[in-house]
VMD Tcl script that draws the C-alpha trace (Angstrom):
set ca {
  {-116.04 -96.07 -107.75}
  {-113.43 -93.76 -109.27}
  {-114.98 -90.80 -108.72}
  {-115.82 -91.95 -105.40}
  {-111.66 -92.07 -104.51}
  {-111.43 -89.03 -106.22}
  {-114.31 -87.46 -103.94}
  {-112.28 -89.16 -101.14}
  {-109.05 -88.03 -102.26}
  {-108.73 -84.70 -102.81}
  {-110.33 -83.41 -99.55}
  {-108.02 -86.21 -97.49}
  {-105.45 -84.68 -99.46}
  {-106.40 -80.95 -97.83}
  {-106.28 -82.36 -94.46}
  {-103.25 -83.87 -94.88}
  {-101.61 -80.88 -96.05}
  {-102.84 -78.62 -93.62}
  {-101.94 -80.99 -90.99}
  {-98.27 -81.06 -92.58}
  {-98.19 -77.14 -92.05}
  {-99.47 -77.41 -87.93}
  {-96.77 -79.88 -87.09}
  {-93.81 -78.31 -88.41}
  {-94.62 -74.87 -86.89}
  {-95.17 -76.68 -83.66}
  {-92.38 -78.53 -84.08}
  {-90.54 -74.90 -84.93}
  {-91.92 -73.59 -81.39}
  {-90.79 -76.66 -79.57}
  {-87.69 -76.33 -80.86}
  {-87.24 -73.15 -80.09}
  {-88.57 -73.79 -76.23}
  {-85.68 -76.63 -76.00}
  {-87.52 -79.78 -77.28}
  {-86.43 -82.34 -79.08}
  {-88.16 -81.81 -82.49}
  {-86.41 -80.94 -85.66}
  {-86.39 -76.93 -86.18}
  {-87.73 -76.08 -90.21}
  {-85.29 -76.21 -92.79}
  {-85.97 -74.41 -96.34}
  {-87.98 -76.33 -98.67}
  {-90.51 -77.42 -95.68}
  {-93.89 -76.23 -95.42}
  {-92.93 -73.89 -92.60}
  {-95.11 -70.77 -92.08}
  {-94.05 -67.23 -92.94}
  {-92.09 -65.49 -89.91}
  {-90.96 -68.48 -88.68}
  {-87.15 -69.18 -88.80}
  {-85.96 -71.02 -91.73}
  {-82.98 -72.14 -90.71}
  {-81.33 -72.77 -87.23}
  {-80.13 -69.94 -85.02}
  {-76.76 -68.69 -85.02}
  {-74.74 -69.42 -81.98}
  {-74.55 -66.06 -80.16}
  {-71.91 -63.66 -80.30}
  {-69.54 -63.34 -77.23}
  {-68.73 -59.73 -78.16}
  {-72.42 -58.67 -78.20}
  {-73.65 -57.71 -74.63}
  {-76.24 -60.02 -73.78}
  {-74.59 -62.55 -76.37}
  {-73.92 -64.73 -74.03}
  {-69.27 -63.73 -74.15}
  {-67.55 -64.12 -70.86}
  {-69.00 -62.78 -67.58}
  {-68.07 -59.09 -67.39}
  {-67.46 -59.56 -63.59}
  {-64.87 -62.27 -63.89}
  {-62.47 -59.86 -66.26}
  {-59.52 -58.33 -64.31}
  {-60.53 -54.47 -63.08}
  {-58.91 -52.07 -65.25}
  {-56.34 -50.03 -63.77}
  {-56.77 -46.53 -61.61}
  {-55.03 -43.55 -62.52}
  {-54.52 -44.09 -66.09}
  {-50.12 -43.04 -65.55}
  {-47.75 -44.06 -67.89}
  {-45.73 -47.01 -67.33}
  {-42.88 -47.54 -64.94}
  {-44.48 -45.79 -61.75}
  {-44.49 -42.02 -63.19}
  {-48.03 -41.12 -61.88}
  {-49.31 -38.28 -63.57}
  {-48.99 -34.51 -61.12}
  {-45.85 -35.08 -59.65}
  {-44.41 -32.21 -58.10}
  {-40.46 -31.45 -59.48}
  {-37.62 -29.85 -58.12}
  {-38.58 -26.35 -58.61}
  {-35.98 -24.60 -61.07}
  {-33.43 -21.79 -59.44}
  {-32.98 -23.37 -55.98}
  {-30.03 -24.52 -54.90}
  {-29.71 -28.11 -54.35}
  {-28.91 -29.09 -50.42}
  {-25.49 -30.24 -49.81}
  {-23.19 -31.91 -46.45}
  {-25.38 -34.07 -44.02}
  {-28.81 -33.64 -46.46}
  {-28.08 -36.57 -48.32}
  {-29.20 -35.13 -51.65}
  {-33.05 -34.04 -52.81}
  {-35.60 -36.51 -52.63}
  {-37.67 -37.14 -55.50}
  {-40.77 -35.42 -55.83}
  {-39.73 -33.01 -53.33}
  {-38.65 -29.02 -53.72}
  {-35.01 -28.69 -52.83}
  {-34.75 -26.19 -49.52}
  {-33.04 -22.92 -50.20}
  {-29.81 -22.55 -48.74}
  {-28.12 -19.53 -47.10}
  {-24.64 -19.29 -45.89}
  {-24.28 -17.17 -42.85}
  {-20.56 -16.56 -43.87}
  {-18.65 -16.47 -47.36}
  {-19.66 -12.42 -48.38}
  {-22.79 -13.54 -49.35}
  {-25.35 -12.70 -46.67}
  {-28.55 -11.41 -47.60}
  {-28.97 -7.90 -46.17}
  {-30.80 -7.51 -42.97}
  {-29.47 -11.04 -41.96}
  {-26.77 -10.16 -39.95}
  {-27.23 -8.40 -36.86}
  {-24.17 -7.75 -34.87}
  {-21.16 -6.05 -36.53}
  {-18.36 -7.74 -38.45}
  {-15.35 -6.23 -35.88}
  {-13.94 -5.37 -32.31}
  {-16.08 -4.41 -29.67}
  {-14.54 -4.03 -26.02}
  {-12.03 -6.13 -27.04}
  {-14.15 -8.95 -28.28}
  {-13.86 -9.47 -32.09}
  {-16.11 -11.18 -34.62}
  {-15.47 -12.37 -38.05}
  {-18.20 -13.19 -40.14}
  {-16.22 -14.20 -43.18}
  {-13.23 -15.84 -42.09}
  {-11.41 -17.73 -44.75}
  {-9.72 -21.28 -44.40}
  {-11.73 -22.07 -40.96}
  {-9.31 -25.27 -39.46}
  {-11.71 -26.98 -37.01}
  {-10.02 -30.06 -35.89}
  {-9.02 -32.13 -38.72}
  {-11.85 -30.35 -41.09}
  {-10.73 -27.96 -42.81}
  {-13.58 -25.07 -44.02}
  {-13.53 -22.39 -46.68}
  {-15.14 -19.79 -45.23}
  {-17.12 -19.32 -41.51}
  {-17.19 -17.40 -38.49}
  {-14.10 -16.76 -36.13}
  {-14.65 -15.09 -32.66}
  {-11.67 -13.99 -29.87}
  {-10.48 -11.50 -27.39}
  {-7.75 -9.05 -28.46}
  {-8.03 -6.21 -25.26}
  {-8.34 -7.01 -21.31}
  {-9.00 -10.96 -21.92}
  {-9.71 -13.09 -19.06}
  {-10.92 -16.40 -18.45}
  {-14.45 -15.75 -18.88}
  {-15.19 -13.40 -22.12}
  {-17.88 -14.22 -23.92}
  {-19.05 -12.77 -27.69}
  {-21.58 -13.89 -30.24}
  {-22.99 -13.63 -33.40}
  {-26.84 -12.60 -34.25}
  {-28.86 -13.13 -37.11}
  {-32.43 -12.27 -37.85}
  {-33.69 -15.50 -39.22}
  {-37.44 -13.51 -39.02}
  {-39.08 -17.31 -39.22}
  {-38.30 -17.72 -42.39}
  {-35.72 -20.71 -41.98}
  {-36.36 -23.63 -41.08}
  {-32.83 -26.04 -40.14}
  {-29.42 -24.71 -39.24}
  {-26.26 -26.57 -40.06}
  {-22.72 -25.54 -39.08}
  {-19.40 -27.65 -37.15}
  {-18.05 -25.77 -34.13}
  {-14.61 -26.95 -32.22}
  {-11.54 -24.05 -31.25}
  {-9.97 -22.94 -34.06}
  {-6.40 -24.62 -34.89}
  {-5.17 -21.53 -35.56}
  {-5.91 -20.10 -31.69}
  {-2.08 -18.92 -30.64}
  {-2.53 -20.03 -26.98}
  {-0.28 -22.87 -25.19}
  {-2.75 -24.63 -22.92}
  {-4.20 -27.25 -24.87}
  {-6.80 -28.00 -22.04}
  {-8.14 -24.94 -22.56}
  {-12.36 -25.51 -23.41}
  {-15.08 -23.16 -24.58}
  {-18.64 -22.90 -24.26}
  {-20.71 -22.84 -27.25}
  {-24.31 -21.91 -27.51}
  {-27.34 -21.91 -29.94}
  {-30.02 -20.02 -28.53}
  {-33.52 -18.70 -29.72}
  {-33.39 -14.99 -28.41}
  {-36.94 -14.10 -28.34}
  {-38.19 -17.28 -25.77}
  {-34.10 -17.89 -24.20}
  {-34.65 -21.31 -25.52}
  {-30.94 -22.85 -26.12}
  {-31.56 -25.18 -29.01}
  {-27.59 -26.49 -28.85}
  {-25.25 -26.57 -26.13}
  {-21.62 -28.09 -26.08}
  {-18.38 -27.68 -24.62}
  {-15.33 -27.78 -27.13}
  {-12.17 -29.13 -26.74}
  {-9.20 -28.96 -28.82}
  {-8.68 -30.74 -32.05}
  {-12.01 -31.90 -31.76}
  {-15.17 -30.73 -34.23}
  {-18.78 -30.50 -33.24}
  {-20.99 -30.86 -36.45}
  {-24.77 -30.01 -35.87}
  {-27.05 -30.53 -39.00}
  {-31.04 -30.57 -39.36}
  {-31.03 -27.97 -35.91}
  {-34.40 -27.12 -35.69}
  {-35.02 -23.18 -36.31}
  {-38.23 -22.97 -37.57}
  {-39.87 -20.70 -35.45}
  {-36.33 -18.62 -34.89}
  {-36.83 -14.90 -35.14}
  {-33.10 -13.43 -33.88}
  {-30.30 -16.39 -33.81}
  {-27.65 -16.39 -31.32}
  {-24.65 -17.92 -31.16}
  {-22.25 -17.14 -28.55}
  {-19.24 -18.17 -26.79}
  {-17.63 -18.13 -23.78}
  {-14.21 -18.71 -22.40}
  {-10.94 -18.03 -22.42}
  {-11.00 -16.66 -25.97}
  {-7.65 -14.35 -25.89}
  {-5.81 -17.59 -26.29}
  {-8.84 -20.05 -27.22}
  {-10.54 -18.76 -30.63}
  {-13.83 -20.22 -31.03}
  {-14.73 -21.07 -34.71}
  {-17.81 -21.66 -37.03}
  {-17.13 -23.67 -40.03}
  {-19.47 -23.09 -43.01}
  {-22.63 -21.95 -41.23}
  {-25.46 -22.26 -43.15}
  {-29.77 -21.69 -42.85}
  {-32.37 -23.99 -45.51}
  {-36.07 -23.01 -45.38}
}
mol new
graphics top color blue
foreach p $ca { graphics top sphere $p radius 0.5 }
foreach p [lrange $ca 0 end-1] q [lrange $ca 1 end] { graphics top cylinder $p $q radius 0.2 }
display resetview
């Protein structure tokens, strides 16, 4: 009878055991597949390959870890500029040009700073200047007057124009320049000169702008006394020869320029 269990035993025993090692990797599997059996744990019976303990949770910082959804992060920033709104390849005031003064308002950042010319002052770039500096039948020019009194304004340096010879009511003179295209605004104040010696105060002169090679006048205005005319931004851009004449009574009436002046 004893040997009979034993008989029994042993291969009951086998089955048992192999039996043991089915369920737990099935269980392992099912696990794994989202089931609700208990996953191997060391000292089991599980089979070799099969995870021995349970699965780390994955790592956010791992793509494909299962970390936040890249498409939900905030977009990263263009241009890669340094803080405060200094984008890289902004153009600067180019070095050796004059900065733009009286009715420019100052440079503009980013922007080059026009070049400036005075018409008057001694400093005119040769060729400029077109008419002579002096009488001609009795009308006279001055390109570099000094202490130019237009109204209340008082000027340094501009351009004073009268009649010294056979002066009558209608004399007219001018002054040229050869702007070439190169320029591209004209500022300046006109009026009568305070310094004019004549008595009528009434007295008025013409004063004209005009582009010479179309006859275009780009500024016409009649001055009075103690009055001043400024004119800044006048477009010249596509200027070759400059005018600017005047007509009237000027043996009495001296027209006047104060600080005259050409920016590309």
């Amino acid at each position: 009878m004893r040997a009979w269990r034993r008989a029994v035993r042993g291969p009951a025993f086998l089955a048992l055991s192999l039996l043991a090692l089915v369920s737990c990797g099935d269980t392992t599997v099912n696990q794994q597949a989202e089931g609700d059996a208990k996953v191997c744990v060391e000292d089991s019976t599980c089979l070799d390959g099969e995870p021995s303990e349970e699965p780390d949770p994955p790592d956010p910082g791992v793509p494909g870890g299962g970390g936040p959804d890249p498409s939900s992060s905030e977009p990263e920033e263009e241009g890669g500029g340094a803080e405060g709104g200094e984008p890289g390849g902004e153009d600067t005031v180019e070095s050796g040009e004059a900065t733009e003064q009286g009715g420019g308002g100052g440079s503009v950042a980013g922007e080059t700073v026009p070049v400036r010319v005075n018409l008057s002052g001694g400093n005119l770039p040769d060729g400029l200047r077109d008419t002579t500096d002096g009488c001609w039948m009795g009308t006279c020019t001055d390109w570099n007057a000094a202490d130019v009194v237009v109204g209340d304004e008082s000027f340094s340096t501009g351009f004073i124009i009268e009649c010294t010879i056979g002066c009558g009511e209608n004399i007219s003179g001018w002054f040229q320049a050869k702007l070439a295209g190169k320029y591209s605004r004209f500022d300046a104040t006109f009026g009568i000169s305070a310094e004019s010696p004549g008595n009528d105060r009434t007295e008025t002169l013409a004063v004209n702008v005009i582009d010479q090679g179309t006859g275009k006048v780009l500024y016409s205005e009649t001055l009075e006394y103690g009055r001043s005319y400024p004119v800044r931004g006048l477009d010249v851009s596509k200027v070759g020869l400059l005018r600017i004449s005047f007509e009237g009574a000027l043996g009495g009436t001296h027209g006047a320029v104060g600080s005259p002046v050409v920016r590309r």
